[in-house]
C-alpha positions as CSV (number, residue, x, y, z in Angstrom):
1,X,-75.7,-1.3,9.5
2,X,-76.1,-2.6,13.2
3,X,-73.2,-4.1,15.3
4,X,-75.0,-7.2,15.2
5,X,-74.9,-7.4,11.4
6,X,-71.1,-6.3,11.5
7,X,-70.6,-9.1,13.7
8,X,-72.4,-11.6,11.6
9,X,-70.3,-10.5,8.5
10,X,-66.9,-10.9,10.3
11,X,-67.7,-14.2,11.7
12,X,-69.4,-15.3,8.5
13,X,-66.4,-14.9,7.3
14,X,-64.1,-16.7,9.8
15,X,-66.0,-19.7,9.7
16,X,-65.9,-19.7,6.0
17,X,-61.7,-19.5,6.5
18,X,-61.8,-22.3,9.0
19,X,-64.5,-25.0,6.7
20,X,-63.2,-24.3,3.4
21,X,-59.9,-25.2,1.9
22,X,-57.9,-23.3,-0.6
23,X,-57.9,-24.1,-4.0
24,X,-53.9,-23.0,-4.5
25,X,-51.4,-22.3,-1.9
26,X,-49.9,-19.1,-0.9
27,X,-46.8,-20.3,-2.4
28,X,-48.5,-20.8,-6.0
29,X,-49.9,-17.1,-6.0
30,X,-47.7,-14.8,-8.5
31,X,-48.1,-11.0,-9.5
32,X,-50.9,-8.8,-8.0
33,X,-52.5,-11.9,-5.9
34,X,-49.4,-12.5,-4.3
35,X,-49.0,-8.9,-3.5
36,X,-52.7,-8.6,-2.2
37,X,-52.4,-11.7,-0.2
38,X,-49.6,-10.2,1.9
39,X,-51.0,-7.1,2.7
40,X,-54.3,-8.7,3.5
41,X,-52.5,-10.5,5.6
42,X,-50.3,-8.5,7.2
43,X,-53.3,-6.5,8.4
44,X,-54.9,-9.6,9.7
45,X,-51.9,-10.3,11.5
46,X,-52.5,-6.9,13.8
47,X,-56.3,-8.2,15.1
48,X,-56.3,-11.3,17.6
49,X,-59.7,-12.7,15.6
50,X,-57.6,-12.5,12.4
51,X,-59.9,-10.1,10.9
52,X,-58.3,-7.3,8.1
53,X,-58.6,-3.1,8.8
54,X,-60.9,-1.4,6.8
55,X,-59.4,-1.2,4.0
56,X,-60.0,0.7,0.4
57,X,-59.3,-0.1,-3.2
58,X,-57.0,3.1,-3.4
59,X,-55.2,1.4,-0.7
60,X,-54.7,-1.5,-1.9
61,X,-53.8,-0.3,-5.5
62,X,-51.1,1.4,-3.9
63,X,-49.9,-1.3,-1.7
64,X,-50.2,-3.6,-4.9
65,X,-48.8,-1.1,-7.3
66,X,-51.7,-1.4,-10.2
67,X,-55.0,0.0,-11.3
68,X,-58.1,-0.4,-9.7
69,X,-60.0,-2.3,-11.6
70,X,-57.1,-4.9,-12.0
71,X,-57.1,-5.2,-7.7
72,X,-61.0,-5.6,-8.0
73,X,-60.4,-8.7,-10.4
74,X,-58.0,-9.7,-8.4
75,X,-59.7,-10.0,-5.4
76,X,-62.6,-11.7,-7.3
77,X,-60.2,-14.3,-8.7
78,X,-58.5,-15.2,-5.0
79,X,-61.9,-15.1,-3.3
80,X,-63.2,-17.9,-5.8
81,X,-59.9,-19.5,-4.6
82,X,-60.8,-19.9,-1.1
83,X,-57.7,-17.6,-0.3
84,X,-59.9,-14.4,1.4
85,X,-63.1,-13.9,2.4
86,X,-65.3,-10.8,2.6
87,X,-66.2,-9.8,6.0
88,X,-67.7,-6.2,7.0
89,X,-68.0,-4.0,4.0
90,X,-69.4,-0.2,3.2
91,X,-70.5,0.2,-0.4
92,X,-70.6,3.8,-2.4
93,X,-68.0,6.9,-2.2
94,X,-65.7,6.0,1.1
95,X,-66.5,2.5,0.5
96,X,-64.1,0.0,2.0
97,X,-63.7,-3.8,3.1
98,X,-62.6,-6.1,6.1
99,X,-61.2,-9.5,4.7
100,X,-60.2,-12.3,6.4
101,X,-57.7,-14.7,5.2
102,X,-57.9,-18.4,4.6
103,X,-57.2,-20.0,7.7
104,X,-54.7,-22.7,5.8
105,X,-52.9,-19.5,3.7
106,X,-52.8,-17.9,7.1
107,X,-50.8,-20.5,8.3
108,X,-48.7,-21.0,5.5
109,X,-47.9,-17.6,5.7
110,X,-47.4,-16.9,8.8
111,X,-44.9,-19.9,9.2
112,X,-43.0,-18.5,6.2
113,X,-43.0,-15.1,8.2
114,X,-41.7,-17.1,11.0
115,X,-38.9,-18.8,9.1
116,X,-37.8,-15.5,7.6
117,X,-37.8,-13.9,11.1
118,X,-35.8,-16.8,12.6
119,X,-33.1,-16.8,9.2
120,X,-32.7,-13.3,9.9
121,X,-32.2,-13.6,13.7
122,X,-29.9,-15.5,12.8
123,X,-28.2,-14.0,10.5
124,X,-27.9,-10.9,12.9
125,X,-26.3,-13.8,15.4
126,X,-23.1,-14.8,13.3
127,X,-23.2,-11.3,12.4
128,X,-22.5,-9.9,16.2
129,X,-20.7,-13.0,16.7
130,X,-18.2,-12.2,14.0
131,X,-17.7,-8.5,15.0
132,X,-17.5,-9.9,18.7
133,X,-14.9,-12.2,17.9
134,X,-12.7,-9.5,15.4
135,X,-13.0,-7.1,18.5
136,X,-11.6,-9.9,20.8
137,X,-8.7,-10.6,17.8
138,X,-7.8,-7.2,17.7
139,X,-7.8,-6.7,21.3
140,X,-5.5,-9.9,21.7
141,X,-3.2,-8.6,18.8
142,X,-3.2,-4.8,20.7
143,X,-1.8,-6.7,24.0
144,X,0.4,-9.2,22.4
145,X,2.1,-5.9,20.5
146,X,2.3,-3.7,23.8
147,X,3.6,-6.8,25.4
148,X,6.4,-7.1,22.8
149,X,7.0,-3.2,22.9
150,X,7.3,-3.7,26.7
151,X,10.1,-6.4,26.3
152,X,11.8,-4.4,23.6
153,X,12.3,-1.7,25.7
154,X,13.5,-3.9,28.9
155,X,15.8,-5.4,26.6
156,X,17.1,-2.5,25.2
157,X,17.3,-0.9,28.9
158,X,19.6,-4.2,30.3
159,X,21.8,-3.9,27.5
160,X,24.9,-2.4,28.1
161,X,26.0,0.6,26.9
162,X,29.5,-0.6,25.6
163,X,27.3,-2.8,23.0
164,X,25.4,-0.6,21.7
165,X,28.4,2.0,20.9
166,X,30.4,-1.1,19.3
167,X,27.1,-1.7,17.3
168,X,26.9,1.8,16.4
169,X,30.7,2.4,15.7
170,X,30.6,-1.2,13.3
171,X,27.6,0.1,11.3
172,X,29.1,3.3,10.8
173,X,32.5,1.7,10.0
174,X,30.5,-0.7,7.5
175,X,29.2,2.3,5.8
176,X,31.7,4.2,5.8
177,X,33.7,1.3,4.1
178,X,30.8,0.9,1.2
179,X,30.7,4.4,0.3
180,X,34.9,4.1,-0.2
181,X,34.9,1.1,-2.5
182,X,32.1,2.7,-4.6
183,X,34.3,5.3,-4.8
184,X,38.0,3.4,-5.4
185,X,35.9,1.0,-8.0
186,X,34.9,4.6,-10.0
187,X,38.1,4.1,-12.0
188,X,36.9,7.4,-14.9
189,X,39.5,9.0,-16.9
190,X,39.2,12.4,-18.7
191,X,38.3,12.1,-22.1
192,X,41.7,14.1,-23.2
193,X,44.2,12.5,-20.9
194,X,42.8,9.0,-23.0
195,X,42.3,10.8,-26.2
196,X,38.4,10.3,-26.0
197,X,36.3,8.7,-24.0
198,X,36.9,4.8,-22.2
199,X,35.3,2.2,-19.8
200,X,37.8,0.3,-19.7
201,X,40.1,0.6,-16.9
202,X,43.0,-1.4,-18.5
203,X,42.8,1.0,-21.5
204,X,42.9,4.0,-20.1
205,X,46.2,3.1,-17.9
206,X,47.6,2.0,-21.2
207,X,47.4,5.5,-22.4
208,X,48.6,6.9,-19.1
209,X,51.6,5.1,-19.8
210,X,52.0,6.5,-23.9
211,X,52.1,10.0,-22.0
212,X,54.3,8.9,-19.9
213,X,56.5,7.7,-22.7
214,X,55.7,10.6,-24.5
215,X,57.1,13.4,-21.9
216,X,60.1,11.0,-21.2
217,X,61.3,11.4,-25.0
218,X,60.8,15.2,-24.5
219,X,63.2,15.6,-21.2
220,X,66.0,13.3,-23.4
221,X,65.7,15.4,-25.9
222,X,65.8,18.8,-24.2
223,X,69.1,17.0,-22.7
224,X,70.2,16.5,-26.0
225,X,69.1,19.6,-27.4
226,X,71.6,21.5,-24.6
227,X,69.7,24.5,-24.0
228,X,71.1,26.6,-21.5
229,X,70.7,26.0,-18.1
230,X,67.9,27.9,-16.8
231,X,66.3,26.9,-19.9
232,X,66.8,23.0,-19.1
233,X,66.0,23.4,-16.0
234,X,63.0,24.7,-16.9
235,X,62.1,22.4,-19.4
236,X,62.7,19.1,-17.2
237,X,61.3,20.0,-13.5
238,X,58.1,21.0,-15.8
239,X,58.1,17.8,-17.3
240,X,58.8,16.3,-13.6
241,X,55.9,17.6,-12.6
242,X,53.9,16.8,-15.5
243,X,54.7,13.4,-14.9
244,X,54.6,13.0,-11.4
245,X,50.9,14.5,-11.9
246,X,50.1,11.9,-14.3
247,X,51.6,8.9,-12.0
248,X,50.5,10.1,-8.5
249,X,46.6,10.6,-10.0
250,X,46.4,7.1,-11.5
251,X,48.7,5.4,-11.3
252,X,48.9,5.5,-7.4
253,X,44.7,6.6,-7.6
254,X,45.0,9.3,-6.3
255,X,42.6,10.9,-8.5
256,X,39.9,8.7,-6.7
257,X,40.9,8.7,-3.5
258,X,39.4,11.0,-1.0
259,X,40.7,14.5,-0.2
260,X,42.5,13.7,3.0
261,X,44.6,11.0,1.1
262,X,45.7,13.2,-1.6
263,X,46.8,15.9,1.2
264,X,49.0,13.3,3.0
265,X,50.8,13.5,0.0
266,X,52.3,16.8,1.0
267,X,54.5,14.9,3.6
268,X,56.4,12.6,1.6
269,X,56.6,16.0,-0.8
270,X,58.2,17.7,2.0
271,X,60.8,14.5,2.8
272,X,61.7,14.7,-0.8
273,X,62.3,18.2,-1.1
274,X,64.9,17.8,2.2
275,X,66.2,15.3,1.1
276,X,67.3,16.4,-2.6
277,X,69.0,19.3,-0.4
278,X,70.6,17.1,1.7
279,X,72.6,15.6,-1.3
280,X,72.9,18.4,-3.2
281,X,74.5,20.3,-0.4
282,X,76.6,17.8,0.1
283,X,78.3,17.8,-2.9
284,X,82.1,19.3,-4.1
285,X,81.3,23.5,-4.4
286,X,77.4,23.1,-3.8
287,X,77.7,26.0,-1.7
288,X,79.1,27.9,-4.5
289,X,77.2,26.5,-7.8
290,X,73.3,25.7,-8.1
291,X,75.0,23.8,-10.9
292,X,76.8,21.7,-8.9
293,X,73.5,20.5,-6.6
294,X,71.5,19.5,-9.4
295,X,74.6,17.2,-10.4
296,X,75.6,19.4,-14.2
């Protein structure tokens, strides 16, 4: 086949896409034509005369994703359409074919190319536009913190040292003073000093107060009993004590108190102890009878 008669084929054909109108529109095509139609097209698009590469059935049952025989219908069916138009062609094993588009479809189609092309531009836009303006946010934000770090710290620098001690010492003393009443307001008593287990306070200094009463009928009637001496004695400083334990703990708290208050105790002990020798001493023959000091 000459170049001449190449020639004539090609423009054959784009003088039958420029005098004839389609039957459909682009936009009506559905399935394999639709398919077709675009790759035709988009290999029309790459030639300035709007003419299609060589192109095979193989190829364009791949590109449409069917048999061959279904693209040859196909192409039968859009080419009695108006939509393409054969142009050059080889026949036989190797055989392929140039198309050209309708001029209207090509058009149509390449304005809907357009459209897409310019939505997605544009979509790209506000895309980089957002991201540009989330950068610029998070800039602003990074300055406006550093900023307030900045005064923070000048603040912190000008204040005067005296403050911040009396801020420190009050928060200290504040906590100091919450971990205290948690620990005066844990008002527990043994199970056996209230002959089982109580929660409630009032209760359990009731029973304090039945021992108490308890261990005061003993040291009357160990007076009454009249051991002998040592033995008395005996009997009622142990009960003292016994008692003393059981007022000084709760009674006077000292049972939930904190160490250092319950060894402050020791000084009134020691004022106590002088002073019961002070009387005693003082007393007819004291210096001659223990008797005598504890008053028998």
């Amino acid at each position: 086949m000459s170049e001449d008669e190449k020639y004539d084929k090609n423009k054959e054909a784009l003088e039958f896409s420029n005098g004839n109108e389609p039957l459909v529109a682009f936009s009506d095509l559905s399935g394999i034509q639709s398919k077709l139609t675009q790759y035709i097209f988009d290999s029309c698009s790459k030639d300035s005369n709007g003419i299609s590469e060589k192109l095979t059935i193989k190829e364009l049952s791949e590109a449409s994703d069917t048999s061959a025989p279904s693209v040859k219908k196909s192409i039968l069916r859009l080419r009695d359409k108006n939509v393409l138009f054969k142009g050059e062609y080889k026949d036989g094993r190797g055989g392929w074919t140039q198309y050209v588009v309708n001029r209207t479809i090509f058009e149509e189609m390449k304005g809907d190319s357009e459209t897409v092309d310019a939505e997605t531009t544009k979509d790209e836009k506000i895309k980089e536009e957002t991201v540009d303006a989330e950068v610029e946010n998070a800039e602003k934000e990074s300055k406006k913190d550093a900023v307030e770090e900045s005064l923070d710290e000048t603040i912190d620098k000008d204040e005067p040292v005296e403050a911040k001690t009396i801020e420190t010492n009050e928060k200290k003393s504040h906590k100091s003073s919450k971990h205290h009443d948690d620990e005066h307001h844990d008002h527990s008593f043994p199970a056996w000093v209230t002959f089982g287990k109580t929660e409630d306070p009032v209760e359990g200094f009731v029973r304090i107060f039945i021992w108490l009463v308890f261990w005061t009928l003993l040291e009357v009637a160990a007076i009454l009993r009249e051991f002998e001496f040592w033995t008395t004695m005996l009997i009622l400083f142990g009960i003292a004590a016994i008692k003393c334990w059981f007022i000084g703990s709760y009674f006077m708290h000292m049972a939930w108190d904190p160490p250092l208050v319950n060894r402050t105790a020791a000084v009134p002990a020691f004022f106590l102890a002088v002073l019961f020798l002070a009387i005693g001493l003082t007393q007819p023959g004291a210096v001659d009878d223990l008797k005598t000091i504890c008053g028998f």
